[in-house]
N, CA, C and O atoms as CSV, one atom per row, in Angstrom:
chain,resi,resn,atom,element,x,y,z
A,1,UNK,N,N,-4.454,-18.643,2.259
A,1,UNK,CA,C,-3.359,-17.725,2.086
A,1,UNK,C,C,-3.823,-16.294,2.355
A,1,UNK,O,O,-4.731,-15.651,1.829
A,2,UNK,N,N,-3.000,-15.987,3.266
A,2,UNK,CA,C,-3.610,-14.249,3.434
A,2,UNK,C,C,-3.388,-13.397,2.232
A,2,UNK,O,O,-2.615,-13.871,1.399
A,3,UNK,N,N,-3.766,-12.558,2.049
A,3,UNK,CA,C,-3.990,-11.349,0.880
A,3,UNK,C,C,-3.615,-9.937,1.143
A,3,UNK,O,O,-3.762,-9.544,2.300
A,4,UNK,N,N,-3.045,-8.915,0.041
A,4,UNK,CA,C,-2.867,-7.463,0.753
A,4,UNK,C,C,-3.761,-7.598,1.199
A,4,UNK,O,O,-4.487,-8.585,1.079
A,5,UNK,N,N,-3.972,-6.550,1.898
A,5,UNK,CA,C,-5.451,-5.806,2.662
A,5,UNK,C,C,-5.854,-6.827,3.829
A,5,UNK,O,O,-6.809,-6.505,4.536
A,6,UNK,N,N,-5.231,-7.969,4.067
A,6,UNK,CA,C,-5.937,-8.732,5.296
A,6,UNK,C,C,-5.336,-8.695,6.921
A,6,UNK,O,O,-4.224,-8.351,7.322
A,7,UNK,N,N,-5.806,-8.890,7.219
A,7,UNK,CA,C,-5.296,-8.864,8.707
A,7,UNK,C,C,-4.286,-9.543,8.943
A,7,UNK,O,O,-3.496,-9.236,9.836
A,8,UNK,N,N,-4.168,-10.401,8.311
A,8,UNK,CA,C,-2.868,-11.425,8.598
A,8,UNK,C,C,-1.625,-10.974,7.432
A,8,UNK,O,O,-0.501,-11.456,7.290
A,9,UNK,N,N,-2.090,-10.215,6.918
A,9,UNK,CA,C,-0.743,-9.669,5.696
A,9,UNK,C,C,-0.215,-8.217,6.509
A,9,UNK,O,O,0.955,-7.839,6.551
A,10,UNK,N,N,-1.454,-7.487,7.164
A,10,UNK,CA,C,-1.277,-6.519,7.924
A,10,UNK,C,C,-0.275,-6.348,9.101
A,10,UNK,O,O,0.504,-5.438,9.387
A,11,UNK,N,N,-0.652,-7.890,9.854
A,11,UNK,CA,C,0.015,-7.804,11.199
A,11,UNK,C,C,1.824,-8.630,10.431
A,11,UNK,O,O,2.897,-8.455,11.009
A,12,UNK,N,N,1.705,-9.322,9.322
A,12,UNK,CA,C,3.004,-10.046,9.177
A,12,UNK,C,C,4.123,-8.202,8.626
A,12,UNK,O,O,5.267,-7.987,9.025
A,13,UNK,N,N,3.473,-7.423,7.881
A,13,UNK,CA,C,4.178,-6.271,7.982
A,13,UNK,C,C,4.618,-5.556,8.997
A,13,UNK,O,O,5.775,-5.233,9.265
A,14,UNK,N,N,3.534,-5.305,9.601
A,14,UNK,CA,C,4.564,-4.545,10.940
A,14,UNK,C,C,5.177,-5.511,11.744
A,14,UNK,O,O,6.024,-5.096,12.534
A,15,UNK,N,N,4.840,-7.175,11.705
A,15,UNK,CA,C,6.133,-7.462,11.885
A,15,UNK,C,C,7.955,-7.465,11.497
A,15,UNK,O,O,8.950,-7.573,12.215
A,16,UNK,N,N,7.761,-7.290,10.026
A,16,UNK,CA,C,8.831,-6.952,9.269
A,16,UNK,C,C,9.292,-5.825,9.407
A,16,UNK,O,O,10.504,-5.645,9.285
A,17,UNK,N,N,8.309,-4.654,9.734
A,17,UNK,CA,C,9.041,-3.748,9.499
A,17,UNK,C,C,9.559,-3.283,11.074
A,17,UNK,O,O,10.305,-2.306,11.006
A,18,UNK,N,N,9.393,-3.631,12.075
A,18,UNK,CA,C,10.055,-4.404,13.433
A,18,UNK,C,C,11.063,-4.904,13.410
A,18,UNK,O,O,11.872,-4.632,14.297
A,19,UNK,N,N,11.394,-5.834,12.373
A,19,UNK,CA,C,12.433,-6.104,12.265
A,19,UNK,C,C,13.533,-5.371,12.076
A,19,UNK,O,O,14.550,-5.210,12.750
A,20,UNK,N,N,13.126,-4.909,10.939
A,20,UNK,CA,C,13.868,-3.768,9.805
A,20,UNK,C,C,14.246,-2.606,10.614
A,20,UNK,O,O,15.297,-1.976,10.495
A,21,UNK,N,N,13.087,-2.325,11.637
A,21,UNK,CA,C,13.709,-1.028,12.320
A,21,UNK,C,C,14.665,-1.164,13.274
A,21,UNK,O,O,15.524,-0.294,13.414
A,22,UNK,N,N,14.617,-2.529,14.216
A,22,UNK,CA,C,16.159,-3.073,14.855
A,22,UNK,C,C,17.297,-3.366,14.365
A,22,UNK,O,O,18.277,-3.662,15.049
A,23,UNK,N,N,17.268,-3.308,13.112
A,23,UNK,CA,C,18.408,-3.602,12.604
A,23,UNK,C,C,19.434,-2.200,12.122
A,23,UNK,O,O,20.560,-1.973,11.678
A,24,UNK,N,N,18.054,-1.403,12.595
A,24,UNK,CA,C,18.813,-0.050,12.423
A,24,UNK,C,C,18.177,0.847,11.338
A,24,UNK,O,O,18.503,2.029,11.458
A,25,UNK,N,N,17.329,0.565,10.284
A,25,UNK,CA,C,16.749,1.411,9.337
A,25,UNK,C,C,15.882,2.212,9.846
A,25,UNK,O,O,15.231,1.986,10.866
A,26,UNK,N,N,15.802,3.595,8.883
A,26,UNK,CA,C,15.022,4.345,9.713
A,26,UNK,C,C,13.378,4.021,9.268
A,26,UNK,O,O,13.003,3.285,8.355
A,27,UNK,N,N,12.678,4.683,10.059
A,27,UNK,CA,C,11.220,4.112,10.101
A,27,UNK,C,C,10.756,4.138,8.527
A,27,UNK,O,O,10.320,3.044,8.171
A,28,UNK,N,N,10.755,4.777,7.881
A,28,UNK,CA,C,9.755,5.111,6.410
A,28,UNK,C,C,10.637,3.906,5.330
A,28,UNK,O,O,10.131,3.381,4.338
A,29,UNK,N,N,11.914,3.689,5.790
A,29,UNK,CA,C,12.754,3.117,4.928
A,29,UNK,C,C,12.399,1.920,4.920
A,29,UNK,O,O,12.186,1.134,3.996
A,30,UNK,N,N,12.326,1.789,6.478
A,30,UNK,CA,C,11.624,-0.219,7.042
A,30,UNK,C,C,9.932,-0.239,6.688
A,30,UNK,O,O,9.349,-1.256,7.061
A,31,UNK,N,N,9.476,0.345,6.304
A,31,UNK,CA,C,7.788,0.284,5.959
A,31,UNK,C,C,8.059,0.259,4.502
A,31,UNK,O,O,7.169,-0.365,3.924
A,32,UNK,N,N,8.823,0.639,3.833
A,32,UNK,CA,C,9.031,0.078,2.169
A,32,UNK,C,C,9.696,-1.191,2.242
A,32,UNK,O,O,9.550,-1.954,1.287
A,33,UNK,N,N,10.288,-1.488,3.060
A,33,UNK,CA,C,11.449,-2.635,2.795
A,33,UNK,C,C,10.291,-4.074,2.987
A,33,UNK,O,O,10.316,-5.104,2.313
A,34,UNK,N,N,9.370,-3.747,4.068
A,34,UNK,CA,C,8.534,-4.481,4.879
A,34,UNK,C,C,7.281,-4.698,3.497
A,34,UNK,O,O,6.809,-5.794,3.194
A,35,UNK,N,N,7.045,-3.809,3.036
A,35,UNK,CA,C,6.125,-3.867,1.913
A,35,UNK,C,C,6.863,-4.326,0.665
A,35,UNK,O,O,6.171,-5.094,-0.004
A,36,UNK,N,N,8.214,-4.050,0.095
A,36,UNK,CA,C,8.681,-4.900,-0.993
A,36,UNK,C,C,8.687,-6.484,-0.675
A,36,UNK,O,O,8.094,-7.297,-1.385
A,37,UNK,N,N,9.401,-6.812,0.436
A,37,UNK,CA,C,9.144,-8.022,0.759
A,37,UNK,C,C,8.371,-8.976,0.228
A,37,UNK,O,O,8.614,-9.929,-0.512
A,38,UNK,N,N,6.899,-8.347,0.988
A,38,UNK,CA,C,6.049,-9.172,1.174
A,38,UNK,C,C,5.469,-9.243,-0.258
A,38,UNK,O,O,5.455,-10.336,-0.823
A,39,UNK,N,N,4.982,-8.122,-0.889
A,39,UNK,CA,C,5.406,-8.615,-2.530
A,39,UNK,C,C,5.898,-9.151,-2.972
A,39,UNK,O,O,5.408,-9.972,-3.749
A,40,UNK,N,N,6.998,-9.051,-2.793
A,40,UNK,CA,C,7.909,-10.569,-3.661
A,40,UNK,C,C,7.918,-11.764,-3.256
A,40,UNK,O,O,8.598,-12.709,-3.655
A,41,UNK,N,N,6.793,-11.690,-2.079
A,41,UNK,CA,C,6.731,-13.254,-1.543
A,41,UNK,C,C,5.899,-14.495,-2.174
A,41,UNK,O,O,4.749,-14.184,-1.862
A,42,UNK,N,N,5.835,-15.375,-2.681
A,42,UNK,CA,C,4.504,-15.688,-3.147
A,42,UNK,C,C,3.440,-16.321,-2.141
A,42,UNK,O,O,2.278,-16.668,-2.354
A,43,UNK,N,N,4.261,-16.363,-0.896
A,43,UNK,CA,C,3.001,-16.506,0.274
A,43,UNK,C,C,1.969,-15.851,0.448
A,43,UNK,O,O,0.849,-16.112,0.887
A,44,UNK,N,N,2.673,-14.592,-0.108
A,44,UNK,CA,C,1.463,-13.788,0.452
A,44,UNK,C,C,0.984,-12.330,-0.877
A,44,UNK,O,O,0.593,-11.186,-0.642
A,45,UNK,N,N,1.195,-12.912,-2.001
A,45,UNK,CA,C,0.512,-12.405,-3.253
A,45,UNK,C,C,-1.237,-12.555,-3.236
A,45,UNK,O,O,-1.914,-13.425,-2.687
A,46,UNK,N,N,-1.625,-11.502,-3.956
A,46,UNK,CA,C,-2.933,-11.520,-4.478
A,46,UNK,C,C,-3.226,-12.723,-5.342
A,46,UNK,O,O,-2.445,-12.890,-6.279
A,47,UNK,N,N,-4.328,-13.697,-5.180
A,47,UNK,CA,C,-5.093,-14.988,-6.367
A,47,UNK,C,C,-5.699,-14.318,-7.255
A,47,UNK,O,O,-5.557,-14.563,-8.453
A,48,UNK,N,N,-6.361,-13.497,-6.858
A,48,UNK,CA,C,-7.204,-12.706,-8.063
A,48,UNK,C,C,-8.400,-13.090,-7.445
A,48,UNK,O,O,-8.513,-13.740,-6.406
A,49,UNK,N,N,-9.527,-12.516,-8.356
A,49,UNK,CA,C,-11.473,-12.662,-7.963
A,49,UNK,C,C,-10.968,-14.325,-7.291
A,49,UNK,O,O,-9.912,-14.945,-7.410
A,50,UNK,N,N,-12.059,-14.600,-6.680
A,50,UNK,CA,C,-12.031,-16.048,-6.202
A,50,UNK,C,C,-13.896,-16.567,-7.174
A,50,UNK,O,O,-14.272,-17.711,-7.433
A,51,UNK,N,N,-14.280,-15.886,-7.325
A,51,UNK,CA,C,-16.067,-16.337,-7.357
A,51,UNK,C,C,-16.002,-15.515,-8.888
A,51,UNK,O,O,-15.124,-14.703,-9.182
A,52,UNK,N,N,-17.407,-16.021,-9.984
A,52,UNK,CA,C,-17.585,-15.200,-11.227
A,52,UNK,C,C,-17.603,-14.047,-10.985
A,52,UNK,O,O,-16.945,-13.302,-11.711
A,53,UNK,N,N,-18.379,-13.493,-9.858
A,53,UNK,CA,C,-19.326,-12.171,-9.350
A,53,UNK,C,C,-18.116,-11.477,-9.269
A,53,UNK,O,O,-18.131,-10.352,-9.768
A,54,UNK,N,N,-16.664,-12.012,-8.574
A,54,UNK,CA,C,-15.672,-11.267,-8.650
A,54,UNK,C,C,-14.696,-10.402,-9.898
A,54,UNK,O,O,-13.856,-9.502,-9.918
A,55,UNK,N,N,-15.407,-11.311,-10.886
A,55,UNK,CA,C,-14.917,-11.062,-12.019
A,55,UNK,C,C,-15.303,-9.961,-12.924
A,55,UNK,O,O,-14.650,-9.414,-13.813
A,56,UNK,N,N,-16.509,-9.754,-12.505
A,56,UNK,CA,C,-17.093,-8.653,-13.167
A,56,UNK,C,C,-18.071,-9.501,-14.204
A,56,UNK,O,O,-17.897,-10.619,-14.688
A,57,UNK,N,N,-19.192,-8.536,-14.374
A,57,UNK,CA,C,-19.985,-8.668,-15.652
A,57,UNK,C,C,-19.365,-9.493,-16.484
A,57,UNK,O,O,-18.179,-9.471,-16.814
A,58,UNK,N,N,-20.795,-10.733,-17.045
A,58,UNK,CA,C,-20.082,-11.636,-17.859
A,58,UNK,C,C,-19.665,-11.107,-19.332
A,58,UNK,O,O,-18.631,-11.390,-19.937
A,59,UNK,N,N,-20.895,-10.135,-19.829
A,59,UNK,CA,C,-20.769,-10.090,-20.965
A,59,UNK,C,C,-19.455,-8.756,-21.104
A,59,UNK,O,O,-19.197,-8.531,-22.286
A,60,UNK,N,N,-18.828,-8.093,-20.338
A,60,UNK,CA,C,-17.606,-7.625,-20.527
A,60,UNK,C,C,-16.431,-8.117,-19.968
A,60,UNK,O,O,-15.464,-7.356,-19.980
A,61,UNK,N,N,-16.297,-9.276,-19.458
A,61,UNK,CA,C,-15.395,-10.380,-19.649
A,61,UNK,C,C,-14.517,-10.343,-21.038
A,61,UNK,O,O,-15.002,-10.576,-22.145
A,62,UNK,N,N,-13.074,-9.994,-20.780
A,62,UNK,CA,C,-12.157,-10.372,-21.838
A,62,UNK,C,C,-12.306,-12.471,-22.093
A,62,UNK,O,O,-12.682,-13.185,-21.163
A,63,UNK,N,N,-11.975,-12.961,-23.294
A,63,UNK,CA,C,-11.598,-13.931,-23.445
A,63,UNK,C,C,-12.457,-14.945,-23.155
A,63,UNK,O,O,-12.101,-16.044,-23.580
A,64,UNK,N,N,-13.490,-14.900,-22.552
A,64,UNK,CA,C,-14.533,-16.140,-22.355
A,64,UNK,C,C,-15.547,-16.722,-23.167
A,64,UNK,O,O,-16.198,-17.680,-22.750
């Protein structure tokens, strides 16, 4: 699953917001619309750390 920040979340935005701008919105309006979107998508939401190391230091770990 792609992630903010990846290349494939990157290029699926300015596809959206391509869209958004043929349909007539103006540019800054279709680069929010293109970014709410994809937030509310769960295709393409953040998982969180994937690895411990991502998690940070064990011993300041909430809850473990």
């Amino acid at each position: 699953m792609p992630e903010p920040g990846s290349k494939a979340y990157d290029k699926e935005r300015a596809r959206r917001r391509k869209e958004a701008e043929n349909r007539g919105i103006s540019d800054q309006d279709a680069n929010i619309e293109a970014n709410e979107s994809l937030q509310a998508d769960p295709k393409w939401q953040s998982r969180g750390p994937r690895t411990e190391r991502g998690k940070g230091p064990k011993g300041e770990r909430q809850g473990e």
